[in-house]
C-alpha positions in Angstrom: 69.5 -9.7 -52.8 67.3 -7.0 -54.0 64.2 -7.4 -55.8 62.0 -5.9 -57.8 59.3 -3.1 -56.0 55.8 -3.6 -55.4 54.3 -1.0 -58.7 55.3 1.7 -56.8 59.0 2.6 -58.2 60.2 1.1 -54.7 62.8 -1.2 -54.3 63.0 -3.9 -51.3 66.1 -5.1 -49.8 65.1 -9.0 -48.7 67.5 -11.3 -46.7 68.5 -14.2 -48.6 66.0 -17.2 -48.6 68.4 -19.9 -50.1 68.6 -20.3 -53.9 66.1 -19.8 -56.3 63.4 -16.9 -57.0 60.9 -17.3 -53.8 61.7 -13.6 -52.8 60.6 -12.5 -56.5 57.7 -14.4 -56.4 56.6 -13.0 -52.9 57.2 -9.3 -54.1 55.1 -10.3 -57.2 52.6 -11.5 -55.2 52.6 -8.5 -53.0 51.7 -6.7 -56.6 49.0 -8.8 -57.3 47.4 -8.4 -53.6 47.7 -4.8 -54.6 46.1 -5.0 -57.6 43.5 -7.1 -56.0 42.4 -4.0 -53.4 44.8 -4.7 -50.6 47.5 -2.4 -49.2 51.0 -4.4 -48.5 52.9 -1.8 -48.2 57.0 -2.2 -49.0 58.0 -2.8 -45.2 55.4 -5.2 -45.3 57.0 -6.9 -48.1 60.2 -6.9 -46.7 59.0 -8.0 -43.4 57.1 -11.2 -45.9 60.4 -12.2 -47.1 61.8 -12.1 -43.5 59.6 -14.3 -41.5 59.6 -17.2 -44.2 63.5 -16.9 -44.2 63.1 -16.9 -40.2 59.9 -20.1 -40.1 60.9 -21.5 -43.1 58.9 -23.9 -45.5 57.9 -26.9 -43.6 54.4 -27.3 -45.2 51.6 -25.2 -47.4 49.4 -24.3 -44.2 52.8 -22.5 -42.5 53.5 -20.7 -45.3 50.2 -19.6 -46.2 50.0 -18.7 -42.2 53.2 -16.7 -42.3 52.5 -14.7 -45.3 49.1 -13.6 -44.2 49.7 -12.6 -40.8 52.4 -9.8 -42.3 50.6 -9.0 -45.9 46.6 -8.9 -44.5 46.0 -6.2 -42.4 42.2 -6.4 -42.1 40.0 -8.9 -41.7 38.0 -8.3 -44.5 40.9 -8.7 -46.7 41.4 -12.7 -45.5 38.9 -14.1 -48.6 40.7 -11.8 -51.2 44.3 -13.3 -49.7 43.4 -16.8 -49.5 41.8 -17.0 -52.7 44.9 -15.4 -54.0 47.1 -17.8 -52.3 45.4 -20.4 -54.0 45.5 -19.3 -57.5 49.2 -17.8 -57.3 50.9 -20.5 -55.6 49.4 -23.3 -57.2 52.1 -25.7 -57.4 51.6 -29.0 -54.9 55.0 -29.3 -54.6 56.1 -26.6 -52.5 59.2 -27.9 -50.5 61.0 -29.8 -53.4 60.3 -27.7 -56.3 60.8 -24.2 -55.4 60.9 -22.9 -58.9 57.6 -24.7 -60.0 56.4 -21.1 -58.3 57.9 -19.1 -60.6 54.2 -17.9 -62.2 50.7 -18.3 -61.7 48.8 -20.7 -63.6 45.3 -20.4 -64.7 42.5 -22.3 -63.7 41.1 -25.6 -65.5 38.0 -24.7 -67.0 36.5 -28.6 -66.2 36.7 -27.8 -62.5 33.2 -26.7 -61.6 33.4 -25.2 -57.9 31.9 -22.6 -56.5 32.9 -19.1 -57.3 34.7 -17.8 -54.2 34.6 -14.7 -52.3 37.4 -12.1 -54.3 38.0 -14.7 -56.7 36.6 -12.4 -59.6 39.1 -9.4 -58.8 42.0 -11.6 -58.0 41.7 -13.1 -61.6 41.8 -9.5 -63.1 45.1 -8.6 -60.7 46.9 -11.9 -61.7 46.0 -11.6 -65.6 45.1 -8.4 -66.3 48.6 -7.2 -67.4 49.7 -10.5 -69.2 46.1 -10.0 -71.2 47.3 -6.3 -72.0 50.3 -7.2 -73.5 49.2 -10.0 -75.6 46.8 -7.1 -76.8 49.0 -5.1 -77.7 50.9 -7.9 -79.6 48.5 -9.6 -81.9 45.9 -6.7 -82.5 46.6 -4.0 -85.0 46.0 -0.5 -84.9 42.6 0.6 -86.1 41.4 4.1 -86.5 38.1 4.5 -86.4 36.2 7.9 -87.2 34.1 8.0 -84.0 32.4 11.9 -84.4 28.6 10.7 -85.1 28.4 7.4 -83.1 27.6 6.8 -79.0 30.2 6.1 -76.9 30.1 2.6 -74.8 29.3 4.3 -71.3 26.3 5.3 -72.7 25.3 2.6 -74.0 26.2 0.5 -70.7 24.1 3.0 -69.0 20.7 2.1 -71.1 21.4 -1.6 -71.3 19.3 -3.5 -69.3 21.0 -5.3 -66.6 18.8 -8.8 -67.5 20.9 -8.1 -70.9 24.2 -7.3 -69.9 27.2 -10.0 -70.1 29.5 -11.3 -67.7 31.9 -8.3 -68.8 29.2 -5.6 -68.7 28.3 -6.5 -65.6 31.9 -6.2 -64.1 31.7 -2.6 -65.8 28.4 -2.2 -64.1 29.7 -2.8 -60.9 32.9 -0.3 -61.1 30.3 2.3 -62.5 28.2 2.4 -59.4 30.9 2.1 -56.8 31.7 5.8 -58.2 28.4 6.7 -57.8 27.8 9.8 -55.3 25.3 8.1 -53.1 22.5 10.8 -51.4 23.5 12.4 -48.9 19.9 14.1 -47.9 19.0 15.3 -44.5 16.2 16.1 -42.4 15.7 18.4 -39.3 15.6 16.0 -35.6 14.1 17.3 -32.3 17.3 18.1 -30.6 19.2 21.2 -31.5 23.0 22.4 -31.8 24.9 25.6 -31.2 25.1 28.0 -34.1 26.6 31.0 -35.2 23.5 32.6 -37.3 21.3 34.4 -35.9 18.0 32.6 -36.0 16.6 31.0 -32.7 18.2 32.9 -29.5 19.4 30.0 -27.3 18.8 31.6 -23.7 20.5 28.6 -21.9 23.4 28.8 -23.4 23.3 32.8 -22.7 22.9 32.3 -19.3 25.5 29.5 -18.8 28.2 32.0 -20.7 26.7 34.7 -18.7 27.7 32.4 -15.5 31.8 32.3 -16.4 32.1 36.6 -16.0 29.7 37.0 -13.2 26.8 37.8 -14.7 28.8 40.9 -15.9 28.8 40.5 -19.9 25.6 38.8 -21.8 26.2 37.7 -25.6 23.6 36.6 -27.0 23.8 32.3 -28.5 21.8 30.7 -31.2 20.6 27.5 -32.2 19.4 25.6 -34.5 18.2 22.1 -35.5 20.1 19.3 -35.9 20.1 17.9 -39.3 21.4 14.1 -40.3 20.6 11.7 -43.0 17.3 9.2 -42.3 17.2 5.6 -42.2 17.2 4.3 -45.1 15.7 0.8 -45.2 15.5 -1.9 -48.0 13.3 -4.5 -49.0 14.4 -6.3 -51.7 12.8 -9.4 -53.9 14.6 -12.3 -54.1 12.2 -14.7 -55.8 12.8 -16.1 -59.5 10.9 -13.6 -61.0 13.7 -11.1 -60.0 16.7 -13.2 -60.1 18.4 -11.6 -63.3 18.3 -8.4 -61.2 19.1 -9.5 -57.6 22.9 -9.3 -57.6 23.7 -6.3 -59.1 21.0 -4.7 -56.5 22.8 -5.9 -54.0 25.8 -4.6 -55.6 24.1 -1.4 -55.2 23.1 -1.3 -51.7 26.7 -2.9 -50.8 28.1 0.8 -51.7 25.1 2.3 -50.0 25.6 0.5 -46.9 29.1 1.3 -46.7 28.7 5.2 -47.8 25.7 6.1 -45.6 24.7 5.4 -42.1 21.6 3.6 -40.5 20.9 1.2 -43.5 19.0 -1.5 -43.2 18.7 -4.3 -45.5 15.5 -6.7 -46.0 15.1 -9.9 -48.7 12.4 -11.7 -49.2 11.2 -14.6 -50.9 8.8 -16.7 -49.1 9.8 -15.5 -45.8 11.9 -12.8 -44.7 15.6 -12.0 -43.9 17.5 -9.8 -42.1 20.6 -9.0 -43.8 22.4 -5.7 -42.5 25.2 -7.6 -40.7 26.2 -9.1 -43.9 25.9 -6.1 -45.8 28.5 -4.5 -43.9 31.3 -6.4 -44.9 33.4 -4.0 -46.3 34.6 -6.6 -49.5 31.5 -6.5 -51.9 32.3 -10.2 -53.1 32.0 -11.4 -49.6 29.3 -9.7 -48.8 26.8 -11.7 -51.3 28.1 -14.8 -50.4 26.8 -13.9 -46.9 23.6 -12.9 -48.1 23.1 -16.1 -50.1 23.8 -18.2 -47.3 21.9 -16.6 -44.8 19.1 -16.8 -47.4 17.0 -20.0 -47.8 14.3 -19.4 -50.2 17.2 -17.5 -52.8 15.4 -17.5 -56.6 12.2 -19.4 -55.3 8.6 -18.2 -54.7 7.4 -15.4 -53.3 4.8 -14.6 -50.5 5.2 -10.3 -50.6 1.9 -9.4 -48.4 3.1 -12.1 -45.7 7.0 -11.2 -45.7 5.1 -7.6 -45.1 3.1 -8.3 -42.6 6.1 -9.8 -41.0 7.9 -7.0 -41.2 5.5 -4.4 -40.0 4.9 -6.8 -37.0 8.5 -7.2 -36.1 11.1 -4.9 -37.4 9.2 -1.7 -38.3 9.1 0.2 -34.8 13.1 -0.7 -34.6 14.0 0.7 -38.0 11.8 2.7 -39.2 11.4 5.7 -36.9 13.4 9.2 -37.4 11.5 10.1 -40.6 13.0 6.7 -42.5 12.6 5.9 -46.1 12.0 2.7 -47.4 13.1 1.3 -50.7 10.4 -1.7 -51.9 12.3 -3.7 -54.8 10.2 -6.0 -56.3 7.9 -6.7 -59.6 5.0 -6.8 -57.5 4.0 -10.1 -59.0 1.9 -11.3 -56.0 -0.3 -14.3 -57.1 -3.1 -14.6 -54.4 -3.6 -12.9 -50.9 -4.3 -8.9 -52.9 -6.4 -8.2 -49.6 -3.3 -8.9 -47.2 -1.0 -7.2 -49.5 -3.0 -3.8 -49.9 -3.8 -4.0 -46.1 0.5 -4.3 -45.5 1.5 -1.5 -48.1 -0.8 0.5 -46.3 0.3 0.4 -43.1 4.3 0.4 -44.1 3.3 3.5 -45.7 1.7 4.7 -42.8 4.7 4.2 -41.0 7.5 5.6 -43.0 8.0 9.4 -44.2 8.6 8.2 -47.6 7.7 4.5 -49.2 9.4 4.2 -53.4 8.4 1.4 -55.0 11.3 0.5 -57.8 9.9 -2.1 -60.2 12.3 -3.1 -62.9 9.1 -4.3 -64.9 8.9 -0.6 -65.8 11.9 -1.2 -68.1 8.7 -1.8 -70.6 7.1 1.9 -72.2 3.9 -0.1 -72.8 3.4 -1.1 -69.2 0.0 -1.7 -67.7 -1.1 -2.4 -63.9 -3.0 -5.6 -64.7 -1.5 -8.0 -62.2 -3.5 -8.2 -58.9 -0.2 -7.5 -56.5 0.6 -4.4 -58.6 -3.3 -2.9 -58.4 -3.0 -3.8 -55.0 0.1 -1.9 -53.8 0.1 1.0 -56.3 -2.3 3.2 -54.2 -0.1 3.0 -50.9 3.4 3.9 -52.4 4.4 7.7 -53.0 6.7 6.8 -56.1 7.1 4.5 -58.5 10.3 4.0 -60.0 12.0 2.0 -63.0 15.0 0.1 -61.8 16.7 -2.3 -64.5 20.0 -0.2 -65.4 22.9 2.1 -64.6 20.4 5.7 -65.8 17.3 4.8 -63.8 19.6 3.6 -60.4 21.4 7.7 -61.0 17.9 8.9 -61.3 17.2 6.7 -57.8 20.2 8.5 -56.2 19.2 11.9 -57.4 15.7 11.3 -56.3 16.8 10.3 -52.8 19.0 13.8 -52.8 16.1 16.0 -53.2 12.3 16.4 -52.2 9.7 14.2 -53.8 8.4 15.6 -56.8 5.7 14.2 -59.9 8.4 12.6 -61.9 7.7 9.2 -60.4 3.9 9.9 -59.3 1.8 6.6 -58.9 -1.3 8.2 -59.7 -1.0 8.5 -63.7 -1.1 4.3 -63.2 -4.0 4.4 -60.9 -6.1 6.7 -63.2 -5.6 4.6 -66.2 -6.6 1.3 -64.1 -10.2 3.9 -63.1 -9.8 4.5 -67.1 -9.6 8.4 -66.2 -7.6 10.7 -69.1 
């Protein structure tokens, strides 16, 4: 029986599996793990269709255990498959009523679970060509004279992410995952061969020298190495920042998993090491970590003792090589402005390069009144707005380039001194 290809224009030859349309439902589901982000290939659907003819269907668990271990090829990919599983082959009935998997059916809107990992991008891959169509059905052509108005990207690119809706947000996210993250470098101790002529390399003269006897002497350069530095994050977790939290995390997701040596901080009350879980390759998967590693998620904050904890514990392992560190937070630190100043100061001390992003910024008539924000705004060496898609490009550009005044601190501390 042949069936219909995976999106691709290819078409699979599967053995026959009875009667019925299970093969067509497992290549369709094949198209909607590809849709999803994963990459069964057409061998891989054949080779589905294959080993359920081969186990056959003696319960849910074995055939959800025989399809993944041929359709998920990495680990990462398990949440995105199970949650598809789930939604696609709904029907309880599996053994008796083979055709009651003929489609997927959507979700019941009264069933208030937790949002899995995946389960966002799986919707869109089951759905999004069924809501196409209907589009195309019931809404009429409209032409609309467009010369003198803004188009919607730029508009998503000024809205504030506090403002944005569940669908802007989604649109957020797919804008900065093609983002060119920074890719700045900085000169290390060691060096490396080179071809220019600059520093004359007299080892590597003599050990060339060594192969022909002495006889011939060409002269070898070097130079410094040059690699990107560490790039560490602290980011606020408390209530105050909780409209913000996980579309920064979002972000550093795709910076993580573009750029090497990143380390990533939260904090609330306490402080949390989250690196490990940033690294999950699936973005989706990733946060859930981070939430359930976290304890104090959307509570109080405590930002001169999560410092201090910091700079006691993890900054001689992270922060050497010339790192930068990212501080995200409002800077809304109610009491302990002593501890706070004393704990900028020395993380600046210790890092080549200490930006403060405040979304609070977002405001044009912003003041430093609160005590944490007089308190850390003489230790940082920029301060930067951070609250939507424009002022996270200009983060990226910054982190490209050498510091320069755009984001200077000191045109806040001469207004708090009252200074022109």
């Amino acid at each position: 029986m042949q069936t219909p290809g995976t999106g691709e224009g290819i078409v699979v030859v599967a053995p026959p599996i009875g009667d019925g349309r299970l093969a067509d439902n497992i290549v369709y589901f094949a198209r909607v793990l590809r849709r999803a982000g994963l990459k069964p290939g057409p061998g891989a659907v054949a080779d589905a269709i294959a080993a359920i003819d081969a186990v056959g269907i003696g319960s849910r668990e074995e055939f959800h255990a025989a399809l993944s271990a041929v359709l998920v090829k990495r680990h990462e990919d398990q949440p995105v498959f199970d949650e598809a599983f789930r939604l696609f082959w709904r029907s309880r009935d599996l053994v008796n009523k083979m055709i009651a998997m003929m489609s997927p059916v959507a979700l019941d809107s009264s069933e208030r679970e937790k949002a899995k990992a995946g389960s966002s991008r799986v919707s869109d891959a089951l759905f999004a060509e069924r809501e196409r169509q209907s589009r195309e059905r019931d809404e009429p052509e409209i032409e609309i004279d467009a010369r003198f108005t803004v188009s919607g990207s730029e508009v998503l690119r000024r809205t504030d992410f506090a403002q944005m809706t569940a669908v802007e947000l989604s649109q957020a996210r797919r804008e900065i995952e093609r983002m060119t993250m920074p890719f700045d470098q900085v000169p290390m101790r060691r060096y490396q061969p080179t071809s220019r002529a600059r520093t004359v390399d007299p080892r590597a003269m003599m050990r060339a020298a060594m192969r022909t006897g002495g006889d011939l002497i060409l002269p070898k350069y070097r130079e410094r190495r040059r690699q990107p530095p560490p790039l560490v994050i602290l980011a606020d977790i408390s209530g105050s920042m909780s409209q913000y939290t996980r579309i920064f995390l979002h972000f550093l997701h795709v910076l993580t998993e573009r750029r090497r040596r990143v380390h990533t901080f939260v904090f609330g009350t306490r402080l949390t090491n989250v690196t490990r879980q940033m690294r999950n390759r699936d973005p989706d998967d990733a946060i859930d970590q981070c939430t359930d590693a976290v304890r104090d998620w959307s509570g109080g904050t405590r930002i001169g003792e999560t410092l201090k904890e910091f700079n006691h514990q993890w900054a001689r392992r992270v922060l050497g090589q010339g790192a930068i560190v990212l501080l995200i937070t409002d800077g809304l630190e109610r009491e302990g402005a002593e501890l706070l100043a004393t704990e900028t100061d020395r993380l600046h001390r210790s890092c080549r390069r200490l930006i403060w992003l405040n979304p609070l910024l977002r405001f044009e008539g912003f003041e430093a009144r609160a005590r944490g924000v007089r308190a850390m705004l003489p230790h940082v060496d920029e301060l930067r707005p951070v609250h939507n898609l424009n002022s996270l490009a200009d983060l990226v550009a910054a982190l490209s380039g050498p510091i320069n005044g755009s984001a200077d601190p000191r045109r806040l501390i001469r207004q708090l001194r009252g200074l022109p």
